[in-house]
C-alpha positions as CSV (number, residue, x, y, z in Angstrom):
1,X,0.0,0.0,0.0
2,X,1.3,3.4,-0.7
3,X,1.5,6.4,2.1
4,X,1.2,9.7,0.5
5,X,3.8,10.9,2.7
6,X,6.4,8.9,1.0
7,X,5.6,10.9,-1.9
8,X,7.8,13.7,-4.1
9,X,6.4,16.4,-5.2
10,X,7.7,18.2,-8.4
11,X,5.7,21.1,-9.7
12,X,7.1,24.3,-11.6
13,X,5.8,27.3,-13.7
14,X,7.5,28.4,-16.4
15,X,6.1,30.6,-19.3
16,X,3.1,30.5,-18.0
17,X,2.4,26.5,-18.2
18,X,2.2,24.6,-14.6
19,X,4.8,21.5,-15.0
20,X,4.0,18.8,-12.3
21,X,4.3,15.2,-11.3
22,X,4.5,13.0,-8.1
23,X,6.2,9.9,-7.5
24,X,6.8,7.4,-4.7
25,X,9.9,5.3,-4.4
26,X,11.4,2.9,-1.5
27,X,14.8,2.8,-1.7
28,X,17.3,0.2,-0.5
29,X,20.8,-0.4,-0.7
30,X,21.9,-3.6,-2.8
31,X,25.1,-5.4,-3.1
32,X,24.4,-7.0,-6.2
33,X,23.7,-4.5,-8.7
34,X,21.1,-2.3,-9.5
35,X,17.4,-3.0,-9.7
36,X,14.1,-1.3,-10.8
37,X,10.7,-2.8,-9.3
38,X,7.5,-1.5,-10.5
39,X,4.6,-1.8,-8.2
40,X,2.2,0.9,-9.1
41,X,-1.0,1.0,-7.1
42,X,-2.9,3.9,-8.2
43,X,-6.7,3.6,-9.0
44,X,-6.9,5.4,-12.5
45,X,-8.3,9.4,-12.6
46,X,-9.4,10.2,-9.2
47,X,-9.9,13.7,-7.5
48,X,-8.4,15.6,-11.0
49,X,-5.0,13.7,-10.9
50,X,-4.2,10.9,-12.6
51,X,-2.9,7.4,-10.5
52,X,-0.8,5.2,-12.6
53,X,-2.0,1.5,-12.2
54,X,-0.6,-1.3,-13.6
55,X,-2.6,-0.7,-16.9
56,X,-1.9,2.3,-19.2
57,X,0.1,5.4,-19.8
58,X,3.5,3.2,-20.4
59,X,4.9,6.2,-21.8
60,X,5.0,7.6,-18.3
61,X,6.5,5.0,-17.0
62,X,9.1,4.4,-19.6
63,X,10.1,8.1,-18.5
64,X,10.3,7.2,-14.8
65,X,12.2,4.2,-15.5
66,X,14.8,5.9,-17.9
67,X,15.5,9.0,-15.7
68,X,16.0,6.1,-12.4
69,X,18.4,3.8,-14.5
70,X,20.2,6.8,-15.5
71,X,20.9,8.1,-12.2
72,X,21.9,4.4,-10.9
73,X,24.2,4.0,-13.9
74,X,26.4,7.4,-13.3
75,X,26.0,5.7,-9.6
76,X,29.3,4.2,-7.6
77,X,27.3,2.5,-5.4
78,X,24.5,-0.8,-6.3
79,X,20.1,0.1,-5.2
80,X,17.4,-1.6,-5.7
81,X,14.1,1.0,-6.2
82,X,10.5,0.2,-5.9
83,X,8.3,2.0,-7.8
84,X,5.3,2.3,-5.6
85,X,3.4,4.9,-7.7
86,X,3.1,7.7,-10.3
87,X,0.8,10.4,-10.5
88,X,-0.1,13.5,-12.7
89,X,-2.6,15.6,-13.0
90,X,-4.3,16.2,-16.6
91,X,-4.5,19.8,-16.5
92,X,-0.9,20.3,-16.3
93,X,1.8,19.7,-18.6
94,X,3.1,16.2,-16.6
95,X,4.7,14.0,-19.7
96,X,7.6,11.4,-19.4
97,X,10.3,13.8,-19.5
98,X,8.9,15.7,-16.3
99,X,8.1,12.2,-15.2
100,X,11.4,11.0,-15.2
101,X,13.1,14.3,-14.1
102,X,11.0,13.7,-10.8
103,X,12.2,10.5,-10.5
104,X,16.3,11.5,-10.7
105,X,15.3,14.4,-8.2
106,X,13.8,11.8,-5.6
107,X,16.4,9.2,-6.0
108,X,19.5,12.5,-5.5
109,X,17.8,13.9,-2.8
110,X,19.2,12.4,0.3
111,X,16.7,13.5,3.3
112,X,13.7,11.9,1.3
113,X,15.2,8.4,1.4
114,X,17.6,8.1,4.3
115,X,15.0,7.7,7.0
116,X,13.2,4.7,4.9
């Protein structure tokens, strides 16, 4: 089950259109090598945002996927990330490429998974 607290937030204006997207990662340090899980949970369009579920908008997820392998590529050390959901919201500009920026911001950004 996904907590809402576990999730980061990425929105941005810039000339004049609203740029957004959410995503929610567990992160844990492997040994091995690297490793991308996708478990996303979300229930479809609900409250005017859009929940990735295991069905549809794969080129969302391809951008969430490429932006985390390229972060753990260009990494020196081995994780293995869960995917636990996606979400966008349709009146915003939220496409793969914001998608997967979100995604390299949450994985660099130390204080939102050291404490997991």
């Amino acid at each position: 089950m996904r907590k809402s607290d576990d999730d980061f937030r990425w929105m941005k204006v810039k000339n004049g259109r609203l740029h957004f997207a959410v995503v929610n990662l567990s992160i844990e340090k492997n040994e091995i090598g690297n490793e991308i899980i996708e478990n996303y949970s979300g229930d479809g369009f609900s409250n005017n945002s859009i929940e990735i579920g295991t069905d549809g908008l794969e080129d969302w997820k391809l951008g969430l996927r490429k932006g985390l392998e390229f972060v753990l590529l260009n990494s020196s050390s081995f994780w293995t990330v869960t995917i636990n959901g996606l979400e966008g919201k349709p009146f915003m500009d939220t496409n793969p490429t914001i998608v997967g920026y979100t995604g390299i911001l949450a994985l660099l950004k130390p204080d939102y998974y050291c404490n997991r």
